[in-house]
Each structure stands twice: as C-alpha cells, then as structure tokens.
C-alpha positions as CSV (number, residue, x, y, z in Angstrom):
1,X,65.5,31.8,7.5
2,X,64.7,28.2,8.3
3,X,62.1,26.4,5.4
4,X,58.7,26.8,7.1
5,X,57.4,23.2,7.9
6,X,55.3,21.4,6.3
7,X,51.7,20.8,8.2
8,X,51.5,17.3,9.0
9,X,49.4,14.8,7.2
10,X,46.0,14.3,8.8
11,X,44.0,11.1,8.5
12,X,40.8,11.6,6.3
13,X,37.1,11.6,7.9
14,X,38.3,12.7,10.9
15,X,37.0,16.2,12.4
16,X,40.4,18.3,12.4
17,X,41.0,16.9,8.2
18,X,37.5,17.8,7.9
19,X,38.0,21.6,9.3
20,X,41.1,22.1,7.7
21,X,39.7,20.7,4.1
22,X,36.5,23.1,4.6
23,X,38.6,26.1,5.1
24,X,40.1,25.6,1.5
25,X,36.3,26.2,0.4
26,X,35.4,29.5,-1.0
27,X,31.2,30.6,-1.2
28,X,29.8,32.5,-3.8
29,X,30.1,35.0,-1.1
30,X,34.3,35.4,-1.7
31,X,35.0,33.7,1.5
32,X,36.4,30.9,2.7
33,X,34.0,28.9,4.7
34,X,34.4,28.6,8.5
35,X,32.9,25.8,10.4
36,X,31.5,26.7,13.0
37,X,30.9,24.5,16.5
38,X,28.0,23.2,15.7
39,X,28.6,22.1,12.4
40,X,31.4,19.8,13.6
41,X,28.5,19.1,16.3
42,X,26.8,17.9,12.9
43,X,29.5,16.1,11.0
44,X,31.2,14.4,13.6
45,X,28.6,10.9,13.5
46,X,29.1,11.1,9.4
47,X,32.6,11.2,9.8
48,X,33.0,8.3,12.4
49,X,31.0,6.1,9.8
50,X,27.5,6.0,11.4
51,X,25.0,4.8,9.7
52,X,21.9,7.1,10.0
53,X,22.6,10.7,10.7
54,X,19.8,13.4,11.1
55,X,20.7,16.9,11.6
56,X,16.7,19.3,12.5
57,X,17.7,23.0,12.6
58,X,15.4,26.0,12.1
59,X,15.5,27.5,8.4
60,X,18.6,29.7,7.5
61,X,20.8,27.8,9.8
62,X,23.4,26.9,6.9
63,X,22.9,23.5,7.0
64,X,22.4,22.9,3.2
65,X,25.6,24.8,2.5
66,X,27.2,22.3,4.8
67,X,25.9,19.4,3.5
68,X,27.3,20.4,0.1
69,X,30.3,20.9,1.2
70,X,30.5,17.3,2.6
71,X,29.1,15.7,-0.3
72,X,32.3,17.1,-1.9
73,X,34.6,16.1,0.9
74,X,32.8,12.4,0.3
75,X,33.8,12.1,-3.3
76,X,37.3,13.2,-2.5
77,X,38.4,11.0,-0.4
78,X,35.8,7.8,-1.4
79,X,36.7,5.1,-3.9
80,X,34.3,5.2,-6.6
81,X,32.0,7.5,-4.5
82,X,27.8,7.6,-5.1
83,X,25.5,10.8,-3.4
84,X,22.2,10.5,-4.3
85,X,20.4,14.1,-3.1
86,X,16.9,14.1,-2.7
87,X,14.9,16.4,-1.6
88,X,10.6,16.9,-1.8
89,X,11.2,17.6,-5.8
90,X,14.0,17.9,-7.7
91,X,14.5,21.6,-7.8
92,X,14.3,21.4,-4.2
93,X,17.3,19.2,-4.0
94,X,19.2,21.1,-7.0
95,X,19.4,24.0,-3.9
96,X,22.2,21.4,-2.5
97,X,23.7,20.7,-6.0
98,X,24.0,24.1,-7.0
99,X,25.8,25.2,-3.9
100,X,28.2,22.1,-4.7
101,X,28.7,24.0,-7.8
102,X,29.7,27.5,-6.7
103,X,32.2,25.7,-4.3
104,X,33.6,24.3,-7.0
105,X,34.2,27.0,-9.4
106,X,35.4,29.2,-6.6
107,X,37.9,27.9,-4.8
108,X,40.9,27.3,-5.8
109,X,41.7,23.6,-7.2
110,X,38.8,22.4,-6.9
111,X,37.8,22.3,-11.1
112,X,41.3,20.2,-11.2
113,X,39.3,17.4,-8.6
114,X,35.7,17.7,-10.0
115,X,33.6,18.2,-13.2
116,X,30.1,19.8,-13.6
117,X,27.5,18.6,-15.7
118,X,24.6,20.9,-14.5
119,X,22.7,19.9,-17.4
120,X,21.9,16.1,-16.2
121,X,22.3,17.9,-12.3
122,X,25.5,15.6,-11.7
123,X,29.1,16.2,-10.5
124,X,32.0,13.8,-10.9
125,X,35.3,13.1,-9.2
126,X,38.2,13.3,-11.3
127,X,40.3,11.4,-8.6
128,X,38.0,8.8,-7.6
129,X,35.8,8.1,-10.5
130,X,32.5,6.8,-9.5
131,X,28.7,8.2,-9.9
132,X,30.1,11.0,-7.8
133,X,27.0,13.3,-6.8
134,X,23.6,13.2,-8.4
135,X,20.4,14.9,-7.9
136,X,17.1,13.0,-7.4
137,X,13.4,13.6,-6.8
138,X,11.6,12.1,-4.0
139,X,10.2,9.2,-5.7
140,X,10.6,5.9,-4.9
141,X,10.3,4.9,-8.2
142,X,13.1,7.0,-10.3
143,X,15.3,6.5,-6.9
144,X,14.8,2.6,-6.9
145,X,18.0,1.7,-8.3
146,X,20.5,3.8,-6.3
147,X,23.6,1.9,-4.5
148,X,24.7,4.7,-2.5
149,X,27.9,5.1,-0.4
150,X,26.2,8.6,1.2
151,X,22.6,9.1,0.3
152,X,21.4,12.9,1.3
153,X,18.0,13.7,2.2
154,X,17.0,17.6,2.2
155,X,13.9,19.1,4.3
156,X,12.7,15.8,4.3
157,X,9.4,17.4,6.3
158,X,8.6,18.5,2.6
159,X,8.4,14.9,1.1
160,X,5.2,13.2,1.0
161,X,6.3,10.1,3.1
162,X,9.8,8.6,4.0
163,X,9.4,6.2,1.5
164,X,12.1,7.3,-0.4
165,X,14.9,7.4,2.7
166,X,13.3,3.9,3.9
167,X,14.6,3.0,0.3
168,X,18.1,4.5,0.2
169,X,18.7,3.1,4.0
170,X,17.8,-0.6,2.9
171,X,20.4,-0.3,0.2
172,X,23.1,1.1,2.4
173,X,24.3,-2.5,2.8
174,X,26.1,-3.0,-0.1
175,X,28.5,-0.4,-0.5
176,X,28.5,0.2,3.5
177,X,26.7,3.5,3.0
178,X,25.2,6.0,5.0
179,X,22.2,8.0,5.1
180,X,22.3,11.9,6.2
181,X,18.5,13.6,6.9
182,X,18.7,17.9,7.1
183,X,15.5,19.5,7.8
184,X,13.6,21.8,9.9
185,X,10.3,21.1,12.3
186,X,7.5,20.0,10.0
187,X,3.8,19.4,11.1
188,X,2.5,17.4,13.7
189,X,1.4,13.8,12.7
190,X,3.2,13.9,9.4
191,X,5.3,10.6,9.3
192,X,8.5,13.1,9.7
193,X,7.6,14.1,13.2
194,X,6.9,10.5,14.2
195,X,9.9,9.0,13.0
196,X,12.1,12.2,14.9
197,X,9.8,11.5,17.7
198,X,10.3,7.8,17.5
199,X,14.3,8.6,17.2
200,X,14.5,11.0,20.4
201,X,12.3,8.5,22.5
202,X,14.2,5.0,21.6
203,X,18.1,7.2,22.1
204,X,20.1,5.1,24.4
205,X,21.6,8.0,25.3
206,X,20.4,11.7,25.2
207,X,22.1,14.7,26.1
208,X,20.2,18.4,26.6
209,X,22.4,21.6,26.7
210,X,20.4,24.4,26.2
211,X,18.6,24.2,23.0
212,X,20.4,21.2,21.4
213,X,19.6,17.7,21.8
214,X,22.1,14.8,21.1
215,X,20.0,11.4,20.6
216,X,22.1,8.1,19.8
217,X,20.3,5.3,19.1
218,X,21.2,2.0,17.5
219,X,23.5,3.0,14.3
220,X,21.7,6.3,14.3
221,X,22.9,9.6,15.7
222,X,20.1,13.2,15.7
223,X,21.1,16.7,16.6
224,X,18.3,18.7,16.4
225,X,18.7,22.6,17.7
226,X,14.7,23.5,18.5
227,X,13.0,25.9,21.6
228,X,12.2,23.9,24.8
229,X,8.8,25.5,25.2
230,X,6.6,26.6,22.2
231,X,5.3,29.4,25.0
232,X,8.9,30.8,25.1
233,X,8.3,31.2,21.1
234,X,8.1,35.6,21.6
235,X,11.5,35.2,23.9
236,X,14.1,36.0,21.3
237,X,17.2,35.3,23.1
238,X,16.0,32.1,23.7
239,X,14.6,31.5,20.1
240,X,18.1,32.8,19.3
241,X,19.7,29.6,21.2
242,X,17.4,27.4,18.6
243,X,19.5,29.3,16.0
244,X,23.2,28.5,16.6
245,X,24.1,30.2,13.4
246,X,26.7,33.4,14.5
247,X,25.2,35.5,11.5
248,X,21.3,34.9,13.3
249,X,21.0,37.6,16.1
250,X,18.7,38.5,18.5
251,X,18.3,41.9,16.3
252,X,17.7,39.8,13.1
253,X,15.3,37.5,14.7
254,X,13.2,40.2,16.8
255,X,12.9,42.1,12.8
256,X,11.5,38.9,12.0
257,X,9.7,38.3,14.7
258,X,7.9,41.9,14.5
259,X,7.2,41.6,10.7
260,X,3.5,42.0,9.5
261,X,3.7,39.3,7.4
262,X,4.8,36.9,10.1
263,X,2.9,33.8,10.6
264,X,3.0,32.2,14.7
265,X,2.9,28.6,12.8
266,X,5.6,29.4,10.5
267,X,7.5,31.2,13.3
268,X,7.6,27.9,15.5
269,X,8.4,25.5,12.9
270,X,10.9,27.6,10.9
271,X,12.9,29.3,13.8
272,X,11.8,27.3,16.7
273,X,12.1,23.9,15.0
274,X,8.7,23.3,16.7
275,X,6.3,20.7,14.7
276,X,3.6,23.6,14.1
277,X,0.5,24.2,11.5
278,X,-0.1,27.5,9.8
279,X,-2.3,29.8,12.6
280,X,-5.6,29.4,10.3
281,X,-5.7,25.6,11.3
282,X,-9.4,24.8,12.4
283,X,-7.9,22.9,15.5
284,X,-5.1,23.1,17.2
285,X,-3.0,19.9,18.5
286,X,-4.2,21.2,22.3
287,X,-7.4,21.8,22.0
288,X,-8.0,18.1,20.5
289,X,-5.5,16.6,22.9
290,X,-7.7,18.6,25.9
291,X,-11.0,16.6,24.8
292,X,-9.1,13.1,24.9
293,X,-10.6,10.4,27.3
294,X,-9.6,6.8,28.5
295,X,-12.6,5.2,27.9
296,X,-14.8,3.7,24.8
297,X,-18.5,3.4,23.6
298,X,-20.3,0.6,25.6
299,X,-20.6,-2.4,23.5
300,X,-24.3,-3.3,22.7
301,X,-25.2,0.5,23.5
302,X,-27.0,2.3,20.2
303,X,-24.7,5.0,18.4
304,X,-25.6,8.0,15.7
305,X,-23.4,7.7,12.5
306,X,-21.9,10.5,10.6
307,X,-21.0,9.3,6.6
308,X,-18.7,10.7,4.9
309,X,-19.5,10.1,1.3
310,X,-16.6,9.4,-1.3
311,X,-15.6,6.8,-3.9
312,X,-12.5,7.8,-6.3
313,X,-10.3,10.2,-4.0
314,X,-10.7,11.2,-0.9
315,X,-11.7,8.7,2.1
316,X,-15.5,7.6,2.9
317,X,-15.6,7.8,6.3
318,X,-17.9,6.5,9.1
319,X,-18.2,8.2,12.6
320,X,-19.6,6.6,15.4
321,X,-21.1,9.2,18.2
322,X,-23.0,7.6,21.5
323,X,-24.4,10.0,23.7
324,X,-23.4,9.6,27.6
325,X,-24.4,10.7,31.0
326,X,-22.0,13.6,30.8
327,X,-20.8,14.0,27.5
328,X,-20.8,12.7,23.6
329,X,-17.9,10.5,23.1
330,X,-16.8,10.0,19.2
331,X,-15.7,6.3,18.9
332,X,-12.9,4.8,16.8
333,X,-14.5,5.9,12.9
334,X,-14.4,3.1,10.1
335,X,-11.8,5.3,7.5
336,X,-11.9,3.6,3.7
337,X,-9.0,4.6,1.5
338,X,-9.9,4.5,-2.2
339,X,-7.5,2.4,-4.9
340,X,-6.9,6.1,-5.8
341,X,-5.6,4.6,-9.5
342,X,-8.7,5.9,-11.3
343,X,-11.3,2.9,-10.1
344,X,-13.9,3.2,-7.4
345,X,-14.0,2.3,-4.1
346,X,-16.3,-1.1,-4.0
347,X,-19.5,-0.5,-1.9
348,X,-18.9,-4.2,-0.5
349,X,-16.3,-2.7,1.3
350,X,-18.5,0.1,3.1
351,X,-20.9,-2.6,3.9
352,X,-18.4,-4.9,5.7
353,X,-16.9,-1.8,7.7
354,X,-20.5,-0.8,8.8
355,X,-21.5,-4.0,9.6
356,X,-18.5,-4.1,12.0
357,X,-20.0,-0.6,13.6
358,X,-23.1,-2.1,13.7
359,X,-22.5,-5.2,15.0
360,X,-21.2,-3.8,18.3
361,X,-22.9,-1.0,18.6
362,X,-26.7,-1.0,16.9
363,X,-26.6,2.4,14.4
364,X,-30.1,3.7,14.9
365,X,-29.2,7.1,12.5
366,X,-27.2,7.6,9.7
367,X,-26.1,11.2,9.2
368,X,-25.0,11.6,5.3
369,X,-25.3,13.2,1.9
370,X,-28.0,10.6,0.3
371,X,-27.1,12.1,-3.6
372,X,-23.8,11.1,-3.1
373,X,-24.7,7.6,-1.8
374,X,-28.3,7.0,-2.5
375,X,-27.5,3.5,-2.7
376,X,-25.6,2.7,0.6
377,X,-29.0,4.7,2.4
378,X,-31.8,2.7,0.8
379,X,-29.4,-0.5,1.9
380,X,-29.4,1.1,5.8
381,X,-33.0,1.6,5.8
382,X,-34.0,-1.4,4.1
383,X,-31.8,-4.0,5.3
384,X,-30.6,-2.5,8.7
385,X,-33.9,-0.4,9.5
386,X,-31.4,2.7,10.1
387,X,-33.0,5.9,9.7
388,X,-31.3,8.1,7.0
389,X,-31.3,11.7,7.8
390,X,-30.3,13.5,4.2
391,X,-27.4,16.6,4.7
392,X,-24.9,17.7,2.3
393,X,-21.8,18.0,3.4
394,X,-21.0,20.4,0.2
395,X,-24.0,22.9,1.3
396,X,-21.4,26.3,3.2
397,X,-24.7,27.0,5.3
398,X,-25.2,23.5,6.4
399,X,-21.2,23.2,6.9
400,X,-21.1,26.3,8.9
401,X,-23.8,25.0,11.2
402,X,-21.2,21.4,11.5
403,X,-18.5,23.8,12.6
404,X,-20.1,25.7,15.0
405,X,-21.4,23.5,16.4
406,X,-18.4,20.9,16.6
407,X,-16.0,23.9,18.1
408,X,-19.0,24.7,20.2
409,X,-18.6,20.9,22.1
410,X,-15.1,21.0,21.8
411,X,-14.9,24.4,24.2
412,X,-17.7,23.4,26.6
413,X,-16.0,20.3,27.0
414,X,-19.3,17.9,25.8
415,X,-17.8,16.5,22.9
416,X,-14.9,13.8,23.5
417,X,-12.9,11.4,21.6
418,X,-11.1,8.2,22.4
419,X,-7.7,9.0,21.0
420,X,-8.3,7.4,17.7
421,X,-5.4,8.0,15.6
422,X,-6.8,8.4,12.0
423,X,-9.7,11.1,13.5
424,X,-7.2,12.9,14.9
425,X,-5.2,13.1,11.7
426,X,-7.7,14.0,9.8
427,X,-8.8,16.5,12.5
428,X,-5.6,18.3,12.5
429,X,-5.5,18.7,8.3
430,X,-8.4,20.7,8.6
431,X,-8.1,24.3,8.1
432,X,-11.0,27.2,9.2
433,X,-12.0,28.9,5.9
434,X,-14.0,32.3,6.5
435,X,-17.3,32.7,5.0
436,X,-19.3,35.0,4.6
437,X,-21.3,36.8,7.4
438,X,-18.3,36.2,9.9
439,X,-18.6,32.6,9.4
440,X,-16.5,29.5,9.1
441,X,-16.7,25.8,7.9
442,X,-14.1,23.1,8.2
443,X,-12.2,22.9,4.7
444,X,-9.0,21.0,3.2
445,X,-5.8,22.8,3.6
446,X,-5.3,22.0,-0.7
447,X,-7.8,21.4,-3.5
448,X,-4.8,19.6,-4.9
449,X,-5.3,16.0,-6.0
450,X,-2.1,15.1,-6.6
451,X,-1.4,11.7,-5.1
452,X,1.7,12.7,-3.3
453,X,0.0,15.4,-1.5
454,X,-3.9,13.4,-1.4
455,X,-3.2,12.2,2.7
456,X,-2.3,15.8,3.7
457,X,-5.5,17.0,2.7
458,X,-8.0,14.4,3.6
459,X,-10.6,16.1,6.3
460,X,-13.2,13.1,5.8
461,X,-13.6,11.5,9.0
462,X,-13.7,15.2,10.9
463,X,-16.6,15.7,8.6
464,X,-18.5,13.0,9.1
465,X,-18.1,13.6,13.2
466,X,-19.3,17.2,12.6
467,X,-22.2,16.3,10.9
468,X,-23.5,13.5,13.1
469,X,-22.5,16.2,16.3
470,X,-24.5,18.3,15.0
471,X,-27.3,16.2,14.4
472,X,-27.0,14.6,17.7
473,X,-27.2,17.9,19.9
474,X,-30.2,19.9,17.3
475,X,-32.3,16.5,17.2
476,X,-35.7,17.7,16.0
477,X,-38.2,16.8,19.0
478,X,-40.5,13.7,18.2
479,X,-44.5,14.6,18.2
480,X,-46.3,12.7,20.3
481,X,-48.1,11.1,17.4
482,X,-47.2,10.6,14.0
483,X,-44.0,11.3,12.0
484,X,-41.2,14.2,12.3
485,X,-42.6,17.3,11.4
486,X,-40.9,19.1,9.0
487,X,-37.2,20.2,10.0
488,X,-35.0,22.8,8.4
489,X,-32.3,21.8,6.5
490,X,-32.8,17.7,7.5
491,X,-35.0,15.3,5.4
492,X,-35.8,12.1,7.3
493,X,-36.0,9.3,4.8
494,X,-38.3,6.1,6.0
495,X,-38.9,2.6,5.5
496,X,-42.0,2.2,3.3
C-alpha cells in the first residue's frame, strides 16, 4: 500500500489553519470542537490582523468557548504572546480562562504546548514564552500596565464604561495588537450601545443577510447576529435566525420562550440581541421618544423648577418646566455630578447652574425638598424672590402622586421634552416599584452605591421633572385676596 501523504503545511492565521487547528480541540464535553460557519464568520477579521474586532450574539451562542479557543491559537503561533481577558469582574472573565483550561487538559498535546497556573488565573506557552494568557478585572487601574498583542473583552455590556477597552486599544500600538469585544445586546443609552451604534452607523461598508450584520469601518470590523424587528420578538423561527448556533432550535427557543419565569426584556436582549430593559422599567425607550419635540422654552418667558436635592452621591438636579399654549414642555435640566470621593458637592456650584436657568428664563417657583436644602431655598427666596413650595421627594404618597401624574402627561400627550440627553438617561434608569394600594412611584433600579454602578442608577433629574409636573398641573388656585390657603401636602414658604 502506498504511504498515506502527508497533509500539506498550511500558513498560520489563515481560516483553513485556523479550522483544522480547532478540530484538534477537545471540550469538557469529549468532543472535538467543530467550527461552525459563523464562527469563521467571526475569526476571519482577527485572523487577517484587524485591529478592532467586535463579535454581538445572543447568550448561549458559544462565543466564549470560541474565544478561548483562539486565545490559545494566539499564543501558539505568537512570539512572546500577551491576552489580557477582561470581563465586568474577574470571575466573569475567569468563564473564558477556565474554558482555556479544560481545552487544555483534554485534548491531546496540548499540556506538552501550555501550562496552567489557575491559582494566579494565568496560562503560559511553552513554545513561545511570553505573558501568554491572563485574566483581568474591568478596572482601569489594575489593567493600566498591559502591552497586549490580543487584548479580549467579554460581555462588555456588563462593564461599567469602556474605559477599560479605550485603555487596552491605545496600547495596541506597541506590540501591533488587537482588540476582540464578545457580548450580547445590553441596555439602551449605556455607553455599550452607543459605541455599537456609533460602529454600525460610521461602517464604510455594511452587509445585511438575514439576521447578521457585517459592519467594516476604519481598522474595525462588527458581526453582530440580532432580530430586525423587536415586534418579531414571539416569531421563533425568526428569533432562531438571531441564534446561528446549530444546537439552538426553534423547539429549544419556543421552551424558552413559553417559560413562566421568562422576562420580555431579558428575552430581547439575550436571544434577540435587542438593547432592552427589564419589563418593570417605569418608561419605555418609546413612550419617551413619542413625547419628543423640535422646539425649546422661549427665552425671557417665566419657567417652574423641579430640585432635586443631593450633595455626596447621587446628582442634584434642576428641571425647568414652562407651560405652553398646548402642552408643558421640560427644557434642557441643570444635572450636578458630585466629586463622589467622600466630599460634598459645593453649593457655589448649584448657584452658578441656577443662575444660568434663571438668567434666560425668570424661575418664579422652585419645586424641592427644603430639609434637604434649607439653605439653597432661603437663597431663592431671598436673593431671587423665587417662591419655595416645600415637597419631599422621599415621602411614597407624595411620590406616588409625581408618578401618576408624570405617566398621566406622558399618555395624554401634555407633557413634552426637547430631547435632552442627560433627562432622558436618567428617565430610562428609572424603574416602577409597586406600592401599596395598587400604586407606583418612580425608584432606582439598585440601592447600590458602588461607584462603578452609581450612573446606572441615578433617577435625579426624572424626579425633579415629576415633581415640578406635578406641581405645575395641581397648582392650588390663588384667593382673590390674601395668601394661599392652606394646600395638602405643599407648604408655600415666603419672603418676610
């Protein structure tokens, strides 16, 4: 019988290497790994050296798996290879690691080419030296002095900001690196979403077939696999399309889809690889996006002001509402952002940003919790002759009353906005708690206070607008002589 031949050499980082080297891979499932079309789909841009790579699929989509598998491919065939993993905390991005690990102590050969050391969460070549593959938080800090020649990014829609991949890309440079991103759909306005959206609308060239999109842009390449239509979400052959996955089926999915426990939020953003919120969000993306208007208060024309009070954590926040011929129109809100590093907020610096309101539009009432800021009102009413109408904000009857009555104008289309960005972020943290008596109040989505998490959960400029709304459309009627009479749940607060 003739010798069998030999398969002929095939030149590294090239797709066909890059298949045949995967199917030498063995999962802590016994078999050998298999990639699939659209996993080529998703190493090809790595492979051919570019420099930013994003890869958005719906959860459960394998995509961590083969990333892990590619960090090893990396170190085997890169001098003196470094791939930092990060993730939104370091157990997160030890998911990655760990699957690196079963590779290796399955399949054959592979303990000969790399070492463990799961204690310090590393892995090193054995042919090629180097840092080889190490696991990192998502902290700028810790991550500071990494010189990576692949730098990994997992779910980055959990981090807190892209601080950490702005990092790793500016150090790219020096070893001619690259920089991979793997996540699903995370929530609307997170800094996530706007750098995809930024990525899909600034492609030079995009390509739609079915459910994927291929964006290449200027030394960056994104293949994102997500659901055309979030109303096509209970359609799950063409969810199923979102999920290129062979092992995902339409029968898996529709058990899924049919589950109890199943969340329409979670449902979008996890197998739709839809930017969604959880369904108890207090408003959704459409039904603030439905009371936008192209237009702005009249300068010189007088304005109510909701205040936000807060000095050490979350924002104090201003809200300017003018009431028009047709509806009330929320103007762009003065937001004040705390040093957050255990000192206060100076009051100087509410001054100044009321003083800009002011100046353009005369405040005649201030809408706030005086205990929290008795100073700030006796400096309206005595220096700016602004009446100060006393509310908590903390009080769940008086916050009730804010919500109703904010949803109220939202639906009956009399309460607008001009498209101010920071409103509308803080508008769109804000979750519907249930209170007693069938009631609701606008509430953070975490108590948390930790500072990585502190601008997911700031609600402080939708407050302030509630409160002042409110105000504006249950104004106690004026006698025809003398002061207010006495008004439930308001205390109006004059100049001697």
């Amino acid at each position: 019988m003739p010798a069998a031949r030999k398969p002929k050499p095939q030149q590294p980082f090239t797709v066909e290497h890059f298949k045949r080297y995967s199917g030498h891979v063995m999962l802590d499932t016994g078999e050998f790994f298999v990639a699939e079309p659209f996993q080529l789909e998703v190493v090809k841009p790595i492979l051919a050296g570019t420099k930013e790579v994003w890869a958005i699929l719906p959860e459960g989509n394998a995509k961590t798996t083969l990333m892990a598998l590619y960090a090893l491919y990396h170190c085997d065939y890169t001098v003196s290879p470094w791939v930092p993993i990060a993730a939104s905390s370091r157990d997160q991005a030890e998911i990655m690691a760990r699957q690196a690990y079963e590779m290796i102590r399955h399949s054959p050969g592979m303990t000969d080419r790399f070492r463990i050391y799961e204690g310090y969460r590393e892995i090193r070549s054995r042919r090629n030296g180097g840092r080889g593959i190490k696991v990192y938080a998502a902290d700028k800090i810790t991550a500071d002095g990494v010189i990576p020649t692949l730098a990994m990014c997992d779910e980055g829609h959990r981090m807190p900001d892209m601080g950490l991949y702005r990092l790793w890309r500016g150090k790219l440079g020096k070893r001619n690196g690259q920089i991979v991103m793997v996540s699903t759909a995370g929530e609307p306005g997170s800094e996530f979403e706007e750098a995809r959206d930024r990525i899909r609308d600034r492609a030079t060239k995009r390509t739609v077939r079915g459910a994927h999109i291929h964006c290449v842009g200027s030394g960056l390449v994104m293949n994102e696999w997500k659901l055309a239509d979030s109303r096509q979400a209970s359609d799950i052959r063409k969810v199923k399309q979102a999920n290129p996955l062979k092992s995902i089926t339409v029968t898996t999915l529709t058990e899924e889809f049919k589950s109890p426990t199943m969340d329409l939020g979670d449902w979008l953003r996890l197998k739709c690889n839809i930017p969604a919120r959880s369904s108890n969000v207090a408003i959704t993306d459409a039904e603030w996006d439905a009371a936008y208007v192209d237009d702005e208060i009249p300068a010189g024309d007088h304005v109510d002001l909701g205040i936000d009070v807060a000095w050490k954590h979350d924002t104090f926040a201003m809200a300017p509402l003018w009431e028009g011929p047709d509806y009330f129109l929320l103007g762009a809100p003065a937001i004040l952002t705390p040093p957050r590093d255990g000192s206060m907020l100076h009051p100087d610096e509410v001054k100044v940003a009321f003083e800009k309101i002011h100046k353009r539009n005369p405040v005649d009432v201030a809408v706030m919790d005086m205990e929290r800021g008795e100073d700030i009102a006796s400096w309206l009413e005595t220096e700016h002759g602004v009446v100060v109408i006393d509310r908590s904000a903390q009080g769940t009857a008086l916050a009730a009353e804010d919500y109703e009555s904010f949803m109220e104008g939202l639906r009956s289309d009399m309460l607008k906005h001009t498209g101010h960005s920071g409103l509308r972020a803080h508008v769109l943290h804000a979750i519907a708690r249930s209170l007693p008596g069938d009631k609701r109040r606008f509430d953070r989505p975490s108590q948390s206070r930790a500072r990585k998490k502190q601008e997911q959960r700031v609600i402080d400029a939708l407050t302030a607008a509630a409160m002042v709304y409110h105000f504006a459309t249950h104004r106690p009627e004026e006698p025809e002589h003398g002061l207010v009479g006495e008004v439930d749940d308001y205390r109006i607060s004059m100049v001697a």
